[in-house]
N, C-alpha and C positions, 0 to 999 in steps of 0.2 A: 304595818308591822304588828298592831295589834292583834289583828284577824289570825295570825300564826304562829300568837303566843300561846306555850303551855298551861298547863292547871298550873305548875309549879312556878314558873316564871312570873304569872299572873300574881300570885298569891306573893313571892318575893317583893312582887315590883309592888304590891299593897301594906307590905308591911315597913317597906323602906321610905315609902311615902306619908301614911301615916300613926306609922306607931314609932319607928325609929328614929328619925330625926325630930318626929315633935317631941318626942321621950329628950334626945340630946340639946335641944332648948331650955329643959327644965334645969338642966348643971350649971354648975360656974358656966361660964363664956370660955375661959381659960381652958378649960378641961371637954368642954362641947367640940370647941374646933379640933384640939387635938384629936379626939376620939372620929372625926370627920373626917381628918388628913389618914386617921388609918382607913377608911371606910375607902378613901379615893385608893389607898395603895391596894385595895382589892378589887378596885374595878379596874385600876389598870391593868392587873392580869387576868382579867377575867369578862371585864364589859363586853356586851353583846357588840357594839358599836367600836370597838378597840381598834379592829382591824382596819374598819373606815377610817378612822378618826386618824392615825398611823400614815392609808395610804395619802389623805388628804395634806399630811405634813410632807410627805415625801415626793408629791405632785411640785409643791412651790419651793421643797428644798433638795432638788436632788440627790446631795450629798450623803443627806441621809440614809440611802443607799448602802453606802461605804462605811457607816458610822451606826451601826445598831444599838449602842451602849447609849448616845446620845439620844437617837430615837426613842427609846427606853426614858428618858428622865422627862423628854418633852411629854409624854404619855403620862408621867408619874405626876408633871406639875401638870398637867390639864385636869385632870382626874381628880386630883386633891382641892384645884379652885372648883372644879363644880360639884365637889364635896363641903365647901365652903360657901357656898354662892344658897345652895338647898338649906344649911343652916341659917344662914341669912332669913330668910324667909320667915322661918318660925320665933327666930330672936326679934325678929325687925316689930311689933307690937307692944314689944316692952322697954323700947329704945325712947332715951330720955337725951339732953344733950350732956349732961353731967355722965351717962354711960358711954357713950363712945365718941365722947370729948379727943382721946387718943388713938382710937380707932378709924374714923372719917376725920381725911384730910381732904381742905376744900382750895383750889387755887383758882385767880381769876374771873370770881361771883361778879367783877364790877365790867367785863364785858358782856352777862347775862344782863345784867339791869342795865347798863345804856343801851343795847340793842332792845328792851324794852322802853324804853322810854321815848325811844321814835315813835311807838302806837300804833305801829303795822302790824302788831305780830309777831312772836319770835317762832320759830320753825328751828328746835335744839336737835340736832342732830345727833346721832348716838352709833354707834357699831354693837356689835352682840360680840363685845369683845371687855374679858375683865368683870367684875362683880357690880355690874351697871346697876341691878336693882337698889343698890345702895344709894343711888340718885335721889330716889325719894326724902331717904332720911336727911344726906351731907345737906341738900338744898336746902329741904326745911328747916334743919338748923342753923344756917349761912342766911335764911330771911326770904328765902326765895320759894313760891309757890308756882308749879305748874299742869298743864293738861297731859293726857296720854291720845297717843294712835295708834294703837296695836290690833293685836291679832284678834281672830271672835272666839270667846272662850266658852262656845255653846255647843249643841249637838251638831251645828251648820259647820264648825270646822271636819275638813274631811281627812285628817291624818291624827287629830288626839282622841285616845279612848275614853273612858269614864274615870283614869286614875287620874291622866294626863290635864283634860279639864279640871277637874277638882284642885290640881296643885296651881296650875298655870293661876287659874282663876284665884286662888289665893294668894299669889306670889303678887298678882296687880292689887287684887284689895287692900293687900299689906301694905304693897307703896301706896295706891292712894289715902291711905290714913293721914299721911305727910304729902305728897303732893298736892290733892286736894281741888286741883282744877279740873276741869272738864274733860271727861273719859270717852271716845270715840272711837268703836272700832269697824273694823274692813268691813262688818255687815252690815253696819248704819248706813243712813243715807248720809251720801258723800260732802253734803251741802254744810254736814254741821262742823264738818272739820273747816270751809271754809268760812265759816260766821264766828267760831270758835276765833279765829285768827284777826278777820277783822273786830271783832271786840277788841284784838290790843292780847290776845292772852300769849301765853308760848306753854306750843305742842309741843314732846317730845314726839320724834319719829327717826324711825330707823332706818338706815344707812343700807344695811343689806340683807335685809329679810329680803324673802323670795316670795313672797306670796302678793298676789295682784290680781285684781279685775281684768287689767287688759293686756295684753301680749307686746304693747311697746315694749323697749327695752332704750339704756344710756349707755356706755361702754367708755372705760377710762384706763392708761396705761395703768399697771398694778402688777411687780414682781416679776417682770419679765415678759410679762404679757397683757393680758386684758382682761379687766372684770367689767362683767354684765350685770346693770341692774336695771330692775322696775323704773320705768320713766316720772314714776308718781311722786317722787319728792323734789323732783325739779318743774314736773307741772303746777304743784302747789303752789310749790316757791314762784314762780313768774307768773301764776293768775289773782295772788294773793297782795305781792310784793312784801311779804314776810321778811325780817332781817334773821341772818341764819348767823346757828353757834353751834359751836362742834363739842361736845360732851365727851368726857371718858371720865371710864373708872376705873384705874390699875389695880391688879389687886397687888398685897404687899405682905402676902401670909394671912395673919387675925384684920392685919389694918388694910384700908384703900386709900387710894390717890385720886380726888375727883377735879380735875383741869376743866375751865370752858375754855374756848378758842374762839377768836373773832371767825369771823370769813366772810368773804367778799358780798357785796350786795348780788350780784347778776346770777342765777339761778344756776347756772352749769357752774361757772367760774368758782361757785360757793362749793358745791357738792363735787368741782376735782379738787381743792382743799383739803374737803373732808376727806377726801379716799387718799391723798398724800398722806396727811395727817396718819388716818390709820394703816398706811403702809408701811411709815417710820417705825411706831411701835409694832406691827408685827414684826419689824427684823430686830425689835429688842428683844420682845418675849412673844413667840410665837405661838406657844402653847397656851395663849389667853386667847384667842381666837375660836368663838364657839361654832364655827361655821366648817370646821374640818371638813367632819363623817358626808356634806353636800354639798364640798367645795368643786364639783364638776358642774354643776349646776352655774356656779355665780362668775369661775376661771377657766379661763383656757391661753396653754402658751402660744407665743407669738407664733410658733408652727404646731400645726395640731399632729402630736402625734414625736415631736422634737423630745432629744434631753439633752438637759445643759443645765450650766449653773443660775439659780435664781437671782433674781436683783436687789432680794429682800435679806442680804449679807449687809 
């Protein structure tokens, strides 16, 4: 996408990255987000990615079809949490617990800690769904410290540019300020994520990223039909024996909603859990779901090629 951006488009996407939102950090918080949620009602009519992001909603909801008004708000609240989620980022360093005491809500910290207290490893499972980055902070102020498995935030990723690295790559260094455990990504050797684990620590890793070393794939019923993912977090899971916990973070406007969830020991059994789990909240609020714009990639309906009504009603 980079390769076919303009001079001008370049130069927006530079100044929205770093001069605009770290500028809307410097305000109240009150008046930062505000000024954000206007920021989202302009990329919903105008993001380069809008129209993906639209057909991807109207892939698992057909209706939407019929119903453009509502398409239209799903658009408006996506836009505004990932106008929100950007601000995150730049606020997230001067976050104290007395500042967003009322802002991060934390439920269910005491199924993160007994599942570490087995000394297997916890394997926290997450969706890119909702203002997850805020994990960092809710955890560390609820007492709970842990590791990451993400993406590689260097020249070796082959779809971020030079704006895209720079922000990505500070959006982890920010959580890691508060996480604080051991950081592990897709280009490391893969060994340290499993020594990470038997030391006892708990990875964050993700549900449905699409990025993998190898062409496995898992498949789980999801909305009507089936979502495909990367086999690597259920590999982990059964050569580690890691106890798994299912993480979200709803967003709620300025405030989040951070839930762990137990889930089953047995590695598949764990991660269709999870993908239950975030298939309930997608038919809450479905326009938390940041995987739209390359939702072909990860679903497909029970007939390829069918339309009908989704199961995520």
């Amino acid at each position: 996408m980079s390769a076919v951006m303009t001079t001008k488009e370049h130069l927006l996407k530079w100044l929205r990255h770093k001069v605009v939102f770290p500028a809307l950090a410097l305000l109240p918080s009150a008046l930062g987000y505000r000024l954000a949620n206007l920021i989202g009602r302009l990329d919903a009519r105008r993001h380069g990615l809008r129209l993906a992001v639209g057909q991807g909603m109207s892939a698992l909801f057909p209706d939407l079809a019929q119903d453009p008004l509502r398409l239209q708000t799903l658009l408006l609240n996506y836009y505004q949490m990932m106008a929100r989620d950007m601000l995150d980022c730049f606020l997230m360093p001067g976050f104290t617990p007395a500042k967003v005491a009322g802002q991060i809500r934390v439920h269910g910290v005491e199924n993160l800690l007994d599942a570490k207290a087995a000394g297997r490893g916890v394997l926290m499972i997450i969706s890119h769904f909702g203002r997850f980055f805020m994990l960092g902070p809710g955890l560390k102020f609820a007492g709970v410290e842990f590791g990451m498995f993400t993406t590689m935030v260097d020249e070796r990723h082959p779809h971020y540019d030079a704006i895209d690295r720079w922000y990505i790559a500070t959006k982890l260094q920010n959580t890691q300020l508060f996480s604080r455990g051991t950081w592990v990504t897709t280009g490391d050797d893969g060994r340290r994520l499993y020594r990470t684990l038997q030391a006892g620590e708990i990875m964050l890793f993700a549900l449905d990223g699409n990025e993998s070393t190898s062409g496995a794939r898992v498949e789980f019923p999801f909305c009507g039909g089936t979502l495909s993912l990367p086999e690597g977090l259920v590999r982990v899971a059964a050569k580690t024996g890691a106890k798994l916990v299912y993480a979200e973070a709803v967003d709620r406007g300025i405030e989040v909603d951070i839930t762990l969830h137990p889930l089953p020991d047995d590695p598949v059994d764990g991660v269709a859990a999870a993908v239950g789990l975030l298939e309930k909240r997608l038919a809450a609020v479905p326009w938390q779901w940041w995987q739209w714009a390359g939702v072909g990639a990860l679903w497909r309906p029970a007939v390829v090629g069918a339309a009908g009504e989704s199961q995520c009603t």
